[in-house]
C-alpha positions in Angstrom: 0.9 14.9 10.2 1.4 15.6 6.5 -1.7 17.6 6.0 -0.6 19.4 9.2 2.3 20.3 8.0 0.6 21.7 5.1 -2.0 23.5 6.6 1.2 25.4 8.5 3.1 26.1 5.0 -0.4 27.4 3.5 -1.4 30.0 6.5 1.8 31.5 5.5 0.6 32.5 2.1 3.0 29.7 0.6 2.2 26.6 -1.8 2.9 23.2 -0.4 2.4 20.0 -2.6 1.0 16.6 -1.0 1.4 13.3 -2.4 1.7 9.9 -1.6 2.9 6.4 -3.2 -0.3 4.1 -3.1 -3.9 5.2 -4.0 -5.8 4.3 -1.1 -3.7 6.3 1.1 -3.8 9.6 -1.0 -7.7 9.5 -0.1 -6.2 10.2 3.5 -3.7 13.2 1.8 -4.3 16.9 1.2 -5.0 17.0 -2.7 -5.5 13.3 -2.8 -2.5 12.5 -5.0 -0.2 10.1 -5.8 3.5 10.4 -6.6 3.2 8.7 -10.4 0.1 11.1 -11.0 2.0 14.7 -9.7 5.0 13.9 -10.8 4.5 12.0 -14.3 6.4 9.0 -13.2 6.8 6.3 -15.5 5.9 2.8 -14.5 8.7 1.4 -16.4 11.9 3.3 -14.1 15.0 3.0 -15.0 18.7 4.9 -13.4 18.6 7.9 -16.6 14.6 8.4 -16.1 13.2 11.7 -15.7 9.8 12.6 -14.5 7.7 13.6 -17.0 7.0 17.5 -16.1 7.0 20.6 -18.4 7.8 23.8 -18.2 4.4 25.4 -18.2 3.7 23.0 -14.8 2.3 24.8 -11.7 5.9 23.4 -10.0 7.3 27.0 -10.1 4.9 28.2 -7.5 5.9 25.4 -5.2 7.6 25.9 -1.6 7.6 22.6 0.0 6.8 19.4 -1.4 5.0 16.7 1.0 5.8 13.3 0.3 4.9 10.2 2.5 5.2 6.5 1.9 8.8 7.3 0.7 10.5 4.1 2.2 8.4 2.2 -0.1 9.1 4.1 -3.5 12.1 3.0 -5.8 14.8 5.5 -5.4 15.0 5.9 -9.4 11.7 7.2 -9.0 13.0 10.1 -6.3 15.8 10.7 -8.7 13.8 11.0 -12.2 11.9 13.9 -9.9 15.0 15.2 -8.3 16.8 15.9 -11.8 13.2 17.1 -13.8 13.0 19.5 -11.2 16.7 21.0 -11.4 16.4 21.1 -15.1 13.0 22.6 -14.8 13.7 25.3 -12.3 17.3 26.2 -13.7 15.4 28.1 -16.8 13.3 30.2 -15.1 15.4 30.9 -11.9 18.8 30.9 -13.5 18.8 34.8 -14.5 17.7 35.6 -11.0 19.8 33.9 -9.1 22.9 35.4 -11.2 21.3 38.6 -10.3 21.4 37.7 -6.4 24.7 35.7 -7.1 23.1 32.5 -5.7 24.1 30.4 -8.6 24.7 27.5 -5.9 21.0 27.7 -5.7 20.8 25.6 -8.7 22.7 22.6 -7.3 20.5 22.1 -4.3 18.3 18.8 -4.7 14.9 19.3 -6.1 15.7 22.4 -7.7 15.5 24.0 -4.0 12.6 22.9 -3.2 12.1 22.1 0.2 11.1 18.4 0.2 9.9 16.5 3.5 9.8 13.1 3.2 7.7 10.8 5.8 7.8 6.8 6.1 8.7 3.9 8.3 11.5 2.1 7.6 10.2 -1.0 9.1 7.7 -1.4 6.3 8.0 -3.0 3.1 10.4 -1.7 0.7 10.5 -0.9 -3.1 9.0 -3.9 -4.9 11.3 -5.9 -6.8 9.3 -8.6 -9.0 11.5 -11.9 -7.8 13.8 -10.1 -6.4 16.6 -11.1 -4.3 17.3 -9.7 -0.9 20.2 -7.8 -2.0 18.2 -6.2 -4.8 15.5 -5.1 -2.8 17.9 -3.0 -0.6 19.7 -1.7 -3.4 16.7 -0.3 -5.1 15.4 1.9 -1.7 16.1 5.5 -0.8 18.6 4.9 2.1 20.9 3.4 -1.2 20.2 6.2 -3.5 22.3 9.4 -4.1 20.1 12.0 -2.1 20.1 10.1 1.1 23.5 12.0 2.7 21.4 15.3 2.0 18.5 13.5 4.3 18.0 14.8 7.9 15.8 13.1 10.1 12.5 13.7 12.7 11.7 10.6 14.5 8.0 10.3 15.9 8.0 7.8 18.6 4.1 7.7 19.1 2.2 4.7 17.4 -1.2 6.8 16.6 -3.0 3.5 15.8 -2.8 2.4 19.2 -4.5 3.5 22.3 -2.7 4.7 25.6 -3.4 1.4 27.8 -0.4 -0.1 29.0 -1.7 -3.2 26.7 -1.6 -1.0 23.8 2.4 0.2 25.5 3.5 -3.2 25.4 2.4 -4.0 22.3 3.6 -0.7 20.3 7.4 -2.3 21.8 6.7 -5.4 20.4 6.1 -3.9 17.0 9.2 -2.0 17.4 11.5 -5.7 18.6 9.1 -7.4 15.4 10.5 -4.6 12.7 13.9 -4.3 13.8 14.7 -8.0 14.6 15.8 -7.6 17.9 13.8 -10.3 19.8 14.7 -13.2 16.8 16.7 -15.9 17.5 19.3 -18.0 15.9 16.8 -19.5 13.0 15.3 -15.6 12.4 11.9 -16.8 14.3 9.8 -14.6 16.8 7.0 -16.1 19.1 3.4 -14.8 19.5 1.2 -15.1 22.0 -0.7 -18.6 22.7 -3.7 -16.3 23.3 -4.0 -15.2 19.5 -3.0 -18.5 17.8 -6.0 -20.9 15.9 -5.5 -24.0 15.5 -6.9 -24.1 11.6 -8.4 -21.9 9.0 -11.8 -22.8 9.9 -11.4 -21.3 13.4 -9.6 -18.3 11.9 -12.6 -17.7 10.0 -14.9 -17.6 12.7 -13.3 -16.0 14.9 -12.8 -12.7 12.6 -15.9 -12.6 10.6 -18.8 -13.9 13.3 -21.8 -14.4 11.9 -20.6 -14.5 8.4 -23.7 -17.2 7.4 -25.8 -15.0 8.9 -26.9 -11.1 6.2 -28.6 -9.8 9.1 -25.4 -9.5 11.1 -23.5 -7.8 8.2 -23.0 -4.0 6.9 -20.9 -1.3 6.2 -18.9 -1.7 9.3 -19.4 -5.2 9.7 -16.7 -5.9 6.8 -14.3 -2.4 7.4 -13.8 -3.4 10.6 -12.8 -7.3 9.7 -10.1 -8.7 7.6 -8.0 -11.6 7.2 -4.2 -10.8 5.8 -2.1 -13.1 4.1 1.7 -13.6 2.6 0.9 -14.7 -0.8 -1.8 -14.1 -3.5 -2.7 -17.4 -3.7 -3.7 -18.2 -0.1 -6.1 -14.9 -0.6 -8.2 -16.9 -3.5 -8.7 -19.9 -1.4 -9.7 -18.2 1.8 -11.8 -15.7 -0.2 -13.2 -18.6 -1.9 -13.8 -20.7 1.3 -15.4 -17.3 2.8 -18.0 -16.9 -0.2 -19.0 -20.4 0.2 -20.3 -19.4 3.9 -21.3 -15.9 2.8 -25.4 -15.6 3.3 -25.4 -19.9 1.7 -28.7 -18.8 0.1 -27.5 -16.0 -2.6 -26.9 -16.5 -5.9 -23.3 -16.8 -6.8 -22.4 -14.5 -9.9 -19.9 -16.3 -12.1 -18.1 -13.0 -14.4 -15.6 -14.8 -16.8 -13.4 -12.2 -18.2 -12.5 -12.1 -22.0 -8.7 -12.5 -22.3 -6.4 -12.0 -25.5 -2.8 -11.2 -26.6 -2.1 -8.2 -28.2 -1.7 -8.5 -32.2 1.5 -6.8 -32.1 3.2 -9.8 -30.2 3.9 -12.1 -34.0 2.7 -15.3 -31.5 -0.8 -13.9 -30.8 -2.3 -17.1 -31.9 0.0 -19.8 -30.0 -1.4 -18.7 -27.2 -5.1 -20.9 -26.6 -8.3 -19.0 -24.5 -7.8 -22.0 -21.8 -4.9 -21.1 -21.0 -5.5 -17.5 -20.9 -7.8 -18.0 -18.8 -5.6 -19.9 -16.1 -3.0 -16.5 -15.8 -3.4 -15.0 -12.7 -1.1 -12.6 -11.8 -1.0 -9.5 -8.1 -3.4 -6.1 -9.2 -5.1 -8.3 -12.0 -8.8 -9.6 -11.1 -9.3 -13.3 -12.0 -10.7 -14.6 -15.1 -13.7 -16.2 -13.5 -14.8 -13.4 -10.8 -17.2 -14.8 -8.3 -19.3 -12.4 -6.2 -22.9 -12.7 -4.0 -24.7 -9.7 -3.6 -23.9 -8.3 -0.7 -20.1 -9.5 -0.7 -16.9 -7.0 0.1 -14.5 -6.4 -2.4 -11.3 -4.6 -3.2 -10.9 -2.3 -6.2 -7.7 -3.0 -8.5 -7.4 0.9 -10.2 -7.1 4.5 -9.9 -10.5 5.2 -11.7 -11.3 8.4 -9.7 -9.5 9.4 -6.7 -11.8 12.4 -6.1 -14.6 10.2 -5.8 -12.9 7.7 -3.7 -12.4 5.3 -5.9 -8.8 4.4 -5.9 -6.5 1.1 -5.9 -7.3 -0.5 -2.3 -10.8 0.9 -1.7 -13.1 -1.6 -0.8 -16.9 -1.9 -1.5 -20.0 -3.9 -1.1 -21.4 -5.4 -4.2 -25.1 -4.1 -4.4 -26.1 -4.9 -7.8 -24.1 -7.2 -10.9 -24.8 -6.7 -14.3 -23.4 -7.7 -17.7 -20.9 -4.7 -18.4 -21.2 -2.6 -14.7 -21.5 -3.2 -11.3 -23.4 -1.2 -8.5 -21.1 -0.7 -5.5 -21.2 1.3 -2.2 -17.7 2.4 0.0 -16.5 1.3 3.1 -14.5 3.9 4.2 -13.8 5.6 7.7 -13.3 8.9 5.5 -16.8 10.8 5.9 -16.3 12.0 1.9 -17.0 9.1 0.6 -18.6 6.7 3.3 -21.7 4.7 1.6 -21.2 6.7 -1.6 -23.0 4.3 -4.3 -20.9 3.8 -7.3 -21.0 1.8 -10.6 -17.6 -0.1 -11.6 -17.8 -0.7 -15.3 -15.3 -3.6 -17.4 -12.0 -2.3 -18.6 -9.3 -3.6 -20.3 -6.2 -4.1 -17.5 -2.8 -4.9 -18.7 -0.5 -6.2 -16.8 2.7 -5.5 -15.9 5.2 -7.1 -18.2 7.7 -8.1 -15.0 4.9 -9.7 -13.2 3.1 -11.8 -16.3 5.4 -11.8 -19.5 3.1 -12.9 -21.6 1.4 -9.3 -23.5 -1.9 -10.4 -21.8 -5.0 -8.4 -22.5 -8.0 -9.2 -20.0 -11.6 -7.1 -19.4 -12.9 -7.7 -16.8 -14.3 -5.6 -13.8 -11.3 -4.4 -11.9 -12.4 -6.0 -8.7 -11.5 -8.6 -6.3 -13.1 -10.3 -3.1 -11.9 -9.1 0.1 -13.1 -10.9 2.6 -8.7 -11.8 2.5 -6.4 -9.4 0.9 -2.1 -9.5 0.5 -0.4 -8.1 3.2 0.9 -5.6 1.4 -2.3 -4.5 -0.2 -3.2 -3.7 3.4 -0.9 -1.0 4.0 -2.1 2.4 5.1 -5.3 0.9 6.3 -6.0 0.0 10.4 -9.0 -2.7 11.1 -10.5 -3.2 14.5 -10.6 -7.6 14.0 -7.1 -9.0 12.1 -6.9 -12.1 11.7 -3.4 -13.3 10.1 -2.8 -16.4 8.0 1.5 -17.4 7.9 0.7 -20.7 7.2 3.3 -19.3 4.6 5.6 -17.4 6.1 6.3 -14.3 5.0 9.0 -13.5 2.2 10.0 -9.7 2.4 11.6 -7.2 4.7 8.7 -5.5 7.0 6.1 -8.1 6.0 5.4 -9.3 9.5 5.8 -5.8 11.5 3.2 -4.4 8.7 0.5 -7.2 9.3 0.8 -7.1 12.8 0.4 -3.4 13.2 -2.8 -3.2 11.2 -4.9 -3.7 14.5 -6.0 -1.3 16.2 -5.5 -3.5 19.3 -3.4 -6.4 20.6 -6.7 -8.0 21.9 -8.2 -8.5 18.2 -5.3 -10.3 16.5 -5.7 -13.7 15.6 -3.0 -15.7 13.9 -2.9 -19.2 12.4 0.7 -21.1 12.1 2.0 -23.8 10.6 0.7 -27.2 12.2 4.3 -28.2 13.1 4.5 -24.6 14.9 1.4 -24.1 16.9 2.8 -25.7 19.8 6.1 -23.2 19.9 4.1 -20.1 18.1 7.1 -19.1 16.5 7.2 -17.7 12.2 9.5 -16.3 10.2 10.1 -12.7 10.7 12.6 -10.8 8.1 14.3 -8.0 8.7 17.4 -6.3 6.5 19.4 -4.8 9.3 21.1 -3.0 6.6 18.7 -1.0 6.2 18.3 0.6 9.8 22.5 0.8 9.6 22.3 3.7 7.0 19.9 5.7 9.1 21.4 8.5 11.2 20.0 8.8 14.8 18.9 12.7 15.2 17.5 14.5 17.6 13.5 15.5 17.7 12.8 19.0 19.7 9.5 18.3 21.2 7.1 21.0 23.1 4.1 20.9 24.8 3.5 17.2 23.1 3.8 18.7 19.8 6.4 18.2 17.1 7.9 21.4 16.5 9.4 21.9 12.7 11.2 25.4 11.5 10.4 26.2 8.3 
């Protein structure tokens, strides 16, 4: 849709920009880029940010800027870009636009810039380490001050699903899952008895079959399987139960990383190597990295969109040395489908909200992925899901985004709590606030095309 959209803006001799919010799915954009790359954004955001942009940037040949995943990004990021861009367009258009007296130009959002903005409510929000319902909300774009200049498209199609009546039903259910509307008095949905295990064995087996068995795995074996949980730590145990199975006779790699505190903090040397080691924090590979030849895993960085290689893409371990590892893609994208690769050991630092101690750790910025976070998963559809809310989920859109990773109803398996396997009912959580602030509109559609006037 966005690089449609695009495409359109570009035939007419104009320049349109494409981003997105998360790595893997700029591979799937235009230009392949993401919102804190274009735009400069600092990681650290705060209300007075501004993008980091100068005045010798390409932005003052730019028409329309494309930018998806925006339900997910924290509105100070959309208004450090809003006001860089009205500062950085006022110099060069401000004399012309006195000329045309069309000083009011200046005041529009983005500088004028046409902006379209593309997202689904019903997924996650803005990530607020530890943070509270109401700070989650506050932090989105429906609460920031560009929302009243919003006007809204609706698509009604789910493209991931087929055009069965299965696939009919189950597009509605989404729908009733991300808005709320079928849970009762204790916030709890029910799933079908047909897609509930009984234990994490039989979850495992039922999504990766075979899994003991290398002949029965490849490239498409392990991009079209995946297991999806709530919480970080339920991801290490499965992955680690998983590995145990994987091909029994392989050798297991053990990679311990080398951890230390940066000198600047004065109480560098309170902290002991053992317990370094023990920190484990989300986007930070573990300190003791196990991996078979052969095994899936989930890269952690941005080391080189243009060659695929971006937070979420996921591999196959071909080779494991010292200081590199020999990797080939799993992808669906042609570009860089079984494109061989070699991961070296970098320093990652980790973000000082999610692990306050000033950690230093190299390692190889990899995980296993037999299991991955559910919202590590977004942007990506998988033919077998298998769904672990043994832990329920936490966050607003968790449960609509795991479910709607399938690419049909008939391949989800979920496991429950024991006390819940006989009701099938889970925890599904949903700020209704949210959907309040959103206007309904209305969506011209001709010849089963979405018709937008430029």
């Amino acid at each position: 849709m966005c690089n449609t959209i695009a495409a359109e803006v570009r035939r007419r001799g104009q320049v349109a920009l494409c981003m997105v919010l998360s790595g893997i799915a700029a591979l799937l954009m235009d230009g392949e880029r993401t919102s804190q790359l274009c735009f400069k954004i600092s990681l650290s955001i705060y209300e007075d940010s501004m993008a980091g942009l100068k005045h010798n940037s390409y932005m003052f040949l730019v028409l329309y800027i494309i930018w998806d995943e925006v339900p997910m990004q924290h509105k100070y990021d959309i208004n450090a870009v809003d006001q860089c861009l009205r500062n950085l367009l006022e110099v060069s258009n401000h004399l012309h636009l006195i000329a045309l007296e069309l000083t009011y130009y200046l005041e529009y959002p983005f500088g004028g810039i046409t902006v379209v903005f593309g997202g689904d409510f019903h997924y996650n929000l803005p990530v607020v380490p530890k943070g509270t319902h109401q700070q989650e909300v506050v932090v989105s774009l429906c609460r920031g001050n560009l929302w009243g200049h919003v006007k809204f498209l609706h698509l009604r199609q789910n493209m991931c699903l087929g055009p069965s009546e299965t696939d009919n039903q189950h597009a509605q259910w989404l729908l009733e899952i991300g808005t709320g509307s079928t849970m009762d008095n204790n916030e709890m949905i029910q799933v079908s008895q047909s897609i509930v295990c009984t234990n994490l064995n039989a979850l495992i087996n039922r999504i990766y079959v075979g899994i003991g068995n290398p002949r029965a795995q490849d490239n498409q074996y392990f991009l079209d399987c995946i297991i999806l949980c709530p919480r970080n730590d339920q991801v290490y145990d499965i992955n680690e139960a998983i590995l145990q199975q994987f091909n029994p006779n392989t050798e297991v790699h053990m990679l311990r990383s080398v951890d230390s505190v940066s000198e600047e903090n004065r109480m560098h040397h309170a902290y002991p190597i053992e317990f370094l080691q023990q920190l484990n924090a989300g986007g930070l590979p573990p300190a003791l990295l196990c991996l078979k030849v052969g095994s899936p895993v989930i890269l952690l960085r941005n080391l080189d969109p243009e060659e695929g290689l971006c937070n979420g893409t996921r591999m196959i371990v071909l080779n494991v040395r010292r200081k590199v590892l020999q990797c080939r893609i799993i992808s669906k994208d042609r570009r860089f489908r079984g494109k061989v690769v070699l991961i070296p050991r970098i320093r990652l630092l980790p973000n000082a909200e999610t692990l306050p101690v000033p950690l230093k750790r190299l390692q190889f910025p990899v995980r296993l992925a037999f299991a991955m976070t559910i919202n590590k998963s977004q942007g990506q559809s998988v033919e077998h899901v298998g769904i672990n809310l043994q832990t329920s989920v936490f966050s607003h859109g968790q449960l609509y985004v795991v479910f709607s990773r399938c690419t049909s109803p008939l391949n989800i398996s979920v496991l429950l709590l024991e006390q819940s396997q006989e009701s099938r009912r889970t925890f599904d959580v949903v700020y209704k606030e949210v959907f309040n602030s959103i206007r309904l509109s209305i969506v011209f559609v001709s010849n089963n095309r979405l018709e937008i006037d430029f």
